[in-house]
LUMVEX-274112 format. One record per residue (C-alpha): residue number from 1; residue in three letters; x, y, z. Coordinates in Angstrom, 3 decimals. Example, Ala and Ser with C-alpha at 12.3 -4.5 7.8 and 13.67 -1.06 7.14 Angstrom:
2
<atom><marnu>1</marnu><kegu>ALA</kegu><x>12.300</x><y>-4.500</y><z>7.800</z></atom>
<atom><marnu>2</marnu><kegu>SER</kegu><x>13.670</x><y>-1.060</y><z>7.140</z></atom>
END
This chain:
64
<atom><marnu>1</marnu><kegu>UNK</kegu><x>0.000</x><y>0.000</y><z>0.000</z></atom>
<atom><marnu>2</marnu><kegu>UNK</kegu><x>1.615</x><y>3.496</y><z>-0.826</z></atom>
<atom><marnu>3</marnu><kegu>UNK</kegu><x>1.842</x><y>6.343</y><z>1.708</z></atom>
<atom><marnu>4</marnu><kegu>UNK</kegu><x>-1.044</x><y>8.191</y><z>0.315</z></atom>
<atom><marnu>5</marnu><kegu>UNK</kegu><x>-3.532</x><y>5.365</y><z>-0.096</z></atom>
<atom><marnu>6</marnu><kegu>UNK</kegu><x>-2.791</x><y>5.519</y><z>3.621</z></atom>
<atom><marnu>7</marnu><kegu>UNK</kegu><x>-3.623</x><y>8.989</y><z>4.367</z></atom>
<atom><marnu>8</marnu><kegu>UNK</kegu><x>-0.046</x><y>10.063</y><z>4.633</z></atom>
<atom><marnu>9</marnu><kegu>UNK</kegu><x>1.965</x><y>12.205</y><z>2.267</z></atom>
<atom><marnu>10</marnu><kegu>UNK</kegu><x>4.959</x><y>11.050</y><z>0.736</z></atom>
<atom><marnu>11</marnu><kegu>UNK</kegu><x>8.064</x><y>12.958</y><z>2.559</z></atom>
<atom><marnu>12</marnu><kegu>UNK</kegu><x>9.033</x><y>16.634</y><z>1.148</z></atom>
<atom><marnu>13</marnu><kegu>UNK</kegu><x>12.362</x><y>17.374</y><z>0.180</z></atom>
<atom><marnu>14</marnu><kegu>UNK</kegu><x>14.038</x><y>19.693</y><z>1.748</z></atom>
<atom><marnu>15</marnu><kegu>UNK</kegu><x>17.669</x><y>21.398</y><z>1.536</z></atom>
<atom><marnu>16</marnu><kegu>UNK</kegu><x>20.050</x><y>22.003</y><z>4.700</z></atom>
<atom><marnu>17</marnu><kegu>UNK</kegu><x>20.146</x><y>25.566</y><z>4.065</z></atom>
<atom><marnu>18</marnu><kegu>UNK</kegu><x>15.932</x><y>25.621</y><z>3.815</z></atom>
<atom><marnu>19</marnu><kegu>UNK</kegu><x>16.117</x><y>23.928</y><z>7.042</z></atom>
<atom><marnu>20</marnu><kegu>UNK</kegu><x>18.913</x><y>25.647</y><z>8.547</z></atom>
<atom><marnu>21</marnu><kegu>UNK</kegu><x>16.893</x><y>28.769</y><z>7.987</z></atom>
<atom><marnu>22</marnu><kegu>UNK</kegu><x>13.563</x><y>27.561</y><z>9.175</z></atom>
<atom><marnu>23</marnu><kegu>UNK</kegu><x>15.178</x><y>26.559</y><z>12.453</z></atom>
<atom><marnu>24</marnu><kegu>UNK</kegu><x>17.238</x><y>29.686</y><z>13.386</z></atom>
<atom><marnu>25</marnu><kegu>UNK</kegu><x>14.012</x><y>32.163</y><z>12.444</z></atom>
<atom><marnu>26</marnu><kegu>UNK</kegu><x>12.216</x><y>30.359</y><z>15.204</z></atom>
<atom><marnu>27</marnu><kegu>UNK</kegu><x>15.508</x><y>29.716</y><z>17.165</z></atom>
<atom><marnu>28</marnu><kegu>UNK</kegu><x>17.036</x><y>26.501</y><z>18.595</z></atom>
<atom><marnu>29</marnu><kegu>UNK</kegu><x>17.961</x><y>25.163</y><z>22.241</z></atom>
<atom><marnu>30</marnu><kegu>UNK</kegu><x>20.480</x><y>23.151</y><z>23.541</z></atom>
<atom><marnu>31</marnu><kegu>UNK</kegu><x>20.787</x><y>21.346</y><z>26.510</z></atom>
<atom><marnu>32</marnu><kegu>UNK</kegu><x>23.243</x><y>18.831</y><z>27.903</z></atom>
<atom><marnu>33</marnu><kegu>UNK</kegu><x>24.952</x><y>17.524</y><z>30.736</z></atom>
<atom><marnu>34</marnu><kegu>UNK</kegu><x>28.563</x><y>15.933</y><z>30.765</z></atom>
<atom><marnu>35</marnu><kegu>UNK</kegu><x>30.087</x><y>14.144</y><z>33.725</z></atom>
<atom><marnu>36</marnu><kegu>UNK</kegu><x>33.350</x><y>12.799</y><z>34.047</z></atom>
<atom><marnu>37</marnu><kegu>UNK</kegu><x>33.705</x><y>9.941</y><z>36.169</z></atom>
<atom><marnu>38</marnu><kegu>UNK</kegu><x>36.415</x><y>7.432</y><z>37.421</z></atom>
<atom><marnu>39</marnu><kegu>UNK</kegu><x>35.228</x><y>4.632</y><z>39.682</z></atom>
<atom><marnu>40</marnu><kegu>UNK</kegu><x>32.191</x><y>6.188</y><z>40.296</z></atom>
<atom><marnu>41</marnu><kegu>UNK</kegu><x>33.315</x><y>9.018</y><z>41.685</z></atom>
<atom><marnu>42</marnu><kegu>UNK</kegu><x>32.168</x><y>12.268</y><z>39.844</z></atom>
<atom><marnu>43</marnu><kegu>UNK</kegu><x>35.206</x><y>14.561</y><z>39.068</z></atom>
<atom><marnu>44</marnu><kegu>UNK</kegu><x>34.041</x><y>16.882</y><z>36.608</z></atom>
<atom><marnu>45</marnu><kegu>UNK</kegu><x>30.323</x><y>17.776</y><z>35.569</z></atom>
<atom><marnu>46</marnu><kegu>UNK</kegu><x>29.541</x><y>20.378</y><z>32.660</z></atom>
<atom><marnu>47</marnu><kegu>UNK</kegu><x>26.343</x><y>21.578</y><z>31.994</z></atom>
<atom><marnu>48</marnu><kegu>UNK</kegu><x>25.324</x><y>23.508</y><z>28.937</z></atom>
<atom><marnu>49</marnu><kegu>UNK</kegu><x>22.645</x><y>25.370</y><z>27.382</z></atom>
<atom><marnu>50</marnu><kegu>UNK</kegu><x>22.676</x><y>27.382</y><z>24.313</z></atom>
<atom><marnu>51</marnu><kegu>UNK</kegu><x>20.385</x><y>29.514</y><z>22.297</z></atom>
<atom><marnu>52</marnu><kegu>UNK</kegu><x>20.923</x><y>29.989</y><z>18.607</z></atom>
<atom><marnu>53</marnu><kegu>UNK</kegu><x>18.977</x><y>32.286</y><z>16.966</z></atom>
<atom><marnu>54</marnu><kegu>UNK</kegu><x>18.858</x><y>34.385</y><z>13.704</z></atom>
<atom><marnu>55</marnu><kegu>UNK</kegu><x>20.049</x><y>38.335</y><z>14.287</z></atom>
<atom><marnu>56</marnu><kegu>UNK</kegu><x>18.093</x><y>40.738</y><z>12.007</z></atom>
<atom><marnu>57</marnu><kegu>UNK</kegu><x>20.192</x><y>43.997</y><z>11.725</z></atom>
<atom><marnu>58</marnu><kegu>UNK</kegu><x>19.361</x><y>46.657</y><z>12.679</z></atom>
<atom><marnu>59</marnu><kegu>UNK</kegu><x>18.399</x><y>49.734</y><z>10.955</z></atom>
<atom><marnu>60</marnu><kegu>UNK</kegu><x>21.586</x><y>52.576</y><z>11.600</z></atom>
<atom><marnu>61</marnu><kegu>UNK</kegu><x>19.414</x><y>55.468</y><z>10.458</z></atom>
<atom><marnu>62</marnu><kegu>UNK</kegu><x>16.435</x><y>54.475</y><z>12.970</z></atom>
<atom><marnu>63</marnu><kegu>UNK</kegu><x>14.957</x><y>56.067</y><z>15.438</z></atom>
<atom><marnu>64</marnu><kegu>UNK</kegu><x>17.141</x><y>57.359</y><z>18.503</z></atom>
END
């Protein structure tokens, strides 16, 4: 049975820059955690959260 005989569309194409710029105009998060352990005994834990996002500039002649 084909994907559309069963109500589902067949997958769009898309390119890495189309989705690159899809994903930054709405922004992207992320989170982790990294722990560095011998013997069970934490030594060193990392934690890290980023934001990407698009930057729109900024018009120089704008209102002050």
């Amino acid at each position: 049975m084909a994907p559309a005989e069963r109500g589902r569309l067949p997958p769009e194409r898309v390119a890495l820059v189309d989705l690159l710029d899809r994903l930054l105009a709405g922004g992207v998060v992320v989170h982790g955690d990294l722990t560095l352990s011998i013997a069970d005994v934490d030594l060193v834990r990392i934690s890290l959260r980023v934001l990407i996002n698009s930057v729109t500039q900024l018009d120089p002649g704008g209102a002050s």
